[in-house]
C-alpha positions as CSV (number, residue, x, y, z in Angstrom):
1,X,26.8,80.0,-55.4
2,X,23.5,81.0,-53.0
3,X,21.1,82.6,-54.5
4,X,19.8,85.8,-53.4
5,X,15.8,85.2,-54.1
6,X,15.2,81.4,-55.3
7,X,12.0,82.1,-56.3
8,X,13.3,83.8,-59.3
9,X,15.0,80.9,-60.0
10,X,12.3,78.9,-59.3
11,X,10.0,80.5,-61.7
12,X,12.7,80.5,-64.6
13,X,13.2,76.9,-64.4
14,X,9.2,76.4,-64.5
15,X,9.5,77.8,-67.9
16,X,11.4,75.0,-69.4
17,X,10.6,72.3,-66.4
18,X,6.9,72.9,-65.6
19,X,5.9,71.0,-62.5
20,X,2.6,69.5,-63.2
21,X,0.0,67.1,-61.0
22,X,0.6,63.7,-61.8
23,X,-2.6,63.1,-61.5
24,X,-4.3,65.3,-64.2
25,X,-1.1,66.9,-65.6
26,X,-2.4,70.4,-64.9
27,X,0.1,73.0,-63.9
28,X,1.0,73.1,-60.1
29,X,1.2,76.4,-58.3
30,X,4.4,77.4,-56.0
31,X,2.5,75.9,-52.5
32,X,1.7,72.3,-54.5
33,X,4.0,69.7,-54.3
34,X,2.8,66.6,-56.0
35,X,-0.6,66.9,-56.6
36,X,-3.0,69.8,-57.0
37,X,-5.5,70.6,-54.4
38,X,-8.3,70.1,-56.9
39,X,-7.3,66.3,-57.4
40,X,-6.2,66.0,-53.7
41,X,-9.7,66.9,-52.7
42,X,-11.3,64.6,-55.2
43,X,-9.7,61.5,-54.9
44,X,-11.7,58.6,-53.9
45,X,-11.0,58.3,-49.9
46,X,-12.5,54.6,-48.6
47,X,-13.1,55.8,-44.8
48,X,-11.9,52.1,-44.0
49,X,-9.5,53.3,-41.6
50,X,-12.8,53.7,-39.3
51,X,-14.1,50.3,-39.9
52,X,-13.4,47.1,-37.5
53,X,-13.6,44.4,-40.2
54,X,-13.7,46.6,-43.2
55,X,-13.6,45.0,-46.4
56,X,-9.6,45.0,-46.8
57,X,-9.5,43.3,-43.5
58,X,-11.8,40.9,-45.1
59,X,-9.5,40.0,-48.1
60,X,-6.8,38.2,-45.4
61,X,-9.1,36.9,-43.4
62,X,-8.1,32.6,-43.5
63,X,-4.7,33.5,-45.0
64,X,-2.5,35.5,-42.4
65,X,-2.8,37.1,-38.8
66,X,-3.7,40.2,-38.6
67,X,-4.5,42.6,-36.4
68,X,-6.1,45.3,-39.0
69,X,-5.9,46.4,-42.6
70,X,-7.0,49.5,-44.6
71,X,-7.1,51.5,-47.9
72,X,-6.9,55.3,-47.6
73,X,-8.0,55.2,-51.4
74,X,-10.1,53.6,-53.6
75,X,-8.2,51.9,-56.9
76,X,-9.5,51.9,-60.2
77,X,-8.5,51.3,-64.1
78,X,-7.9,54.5,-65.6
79,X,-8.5,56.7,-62.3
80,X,-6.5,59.3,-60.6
81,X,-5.3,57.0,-58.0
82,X,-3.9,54.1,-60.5
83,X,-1.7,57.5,-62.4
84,X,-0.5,58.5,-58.8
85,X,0.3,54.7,-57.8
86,X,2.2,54.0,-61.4
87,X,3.8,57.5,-61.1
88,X,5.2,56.6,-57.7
89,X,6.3,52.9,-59.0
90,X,7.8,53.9,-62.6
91,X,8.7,57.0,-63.0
């Protein structure tokens, strides 16, 4: 059965299956997908990406070849980055 305006639908089933960041759990609005823009904006970017021997490059350097190594993000106990990593892994 096709629906006729799925954003009906869409907003019913918010009612009893809110999508919500899973980053701060806050509500996401129709145009979010994972992650609100608030927490999108704020996570912790590392720039690293720019860097010739950055400090991830660093961290292999004597074990493997490489030829470059980065971190969009930085990772921390308890932050908004470790809730989006274990959300990705466990849920």
């Amino acid at each position: 059965m096709k629906l006729k305006n799925p954003a009906i639908a869409e907003a019913l089933l918010s009612l009893f299956y809110p999508r919500i960041c899973a980053a701060c759990t806050h509500s996401l609005f129709s145009h979010e997908k994972v992650i609100c823009m608030h927490c999108e904006r704020h996570l912790p970017k590392t720039g690293f990406e720019d860097w010739s021997e950055n400090p991830i490059e660093k961290i292999f350097w004597g074990r493997v070849y490489i030829t470059g190594a980065s971190a969009l993000y930085f990772y921390g106990k308890g932050e908004k980055v470790q809730r989006l990593m274990h959300g990705l892994k466990y849920r």
